[in-house]
N, C-alpha and C positions, 0 to 999 in steps of 0.2 A: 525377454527377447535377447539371444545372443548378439553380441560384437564381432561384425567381420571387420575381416584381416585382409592383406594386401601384401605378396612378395612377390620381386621380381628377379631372375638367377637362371641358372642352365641345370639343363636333366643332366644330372649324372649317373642314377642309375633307374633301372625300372623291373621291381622283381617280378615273379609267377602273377599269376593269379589266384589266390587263395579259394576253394569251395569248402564250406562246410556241410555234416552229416544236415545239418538242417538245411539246406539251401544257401544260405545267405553266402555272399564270396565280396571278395574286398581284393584291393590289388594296392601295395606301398610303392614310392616311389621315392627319392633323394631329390629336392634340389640344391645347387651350391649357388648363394648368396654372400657377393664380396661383400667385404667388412666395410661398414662407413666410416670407418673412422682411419682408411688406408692403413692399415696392420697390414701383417702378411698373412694373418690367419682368415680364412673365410667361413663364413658358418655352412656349415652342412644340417638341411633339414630334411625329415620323414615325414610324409605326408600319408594319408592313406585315400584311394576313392573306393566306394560301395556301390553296390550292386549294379546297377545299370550303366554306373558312371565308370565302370574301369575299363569299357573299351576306348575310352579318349587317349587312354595311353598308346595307344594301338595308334595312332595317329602321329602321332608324333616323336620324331628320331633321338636317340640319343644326344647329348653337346646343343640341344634346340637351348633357347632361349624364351622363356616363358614369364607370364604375370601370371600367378595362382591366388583366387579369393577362395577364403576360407573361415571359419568361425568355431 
C-alpha cells in the first residue's frame, strides 16, 4: 500500500494537456511551496494528474492557493 502525501502552495504554472497515440493523456502542473524553515528559497514542485483527473485543473486559476494529496 502507498504513502500519501500532503502539500499546501500556489499554482504557479499549469501546462497543455498531454494525449498519447494510445489514449492515455496526463496534464503537469507546478506548485510553489514556501520553504519551512523561512529561507528565501521556495520549493517548486511538478505534479502530474491522469486521465480523467486533468480537467480539475480546468477549475482552478492560476496564483490559487491549493492543498494537493498525493502518493
Amino acid at each position: 500500500m502507498s504513502e500519501k502525501h500532503t502539500l499546501t502552495g500556489t499554482i504557479t504554472h499549469k501546462m497543455d494537456l498531454q494525449t498519447f497515440d494510445s489514449g492515455f493523456t496526463k496534464r503537469e502542473f507546478v506548485v510553489c511551496v514556501p520553504d519551512q524553515n523561512n529561507s528565501k528559497y521556495d520549493q517548486r514542485i511538478k505534479l502530474e494528474l491522469l486521465k480523467d483527473k486533468c480537467a480539475i485543473l480546468d477549475k482552478i486559476p492560476l496564483n490559487s492557493k491549493v492543498t494537493v494529496h498525493f502518493n
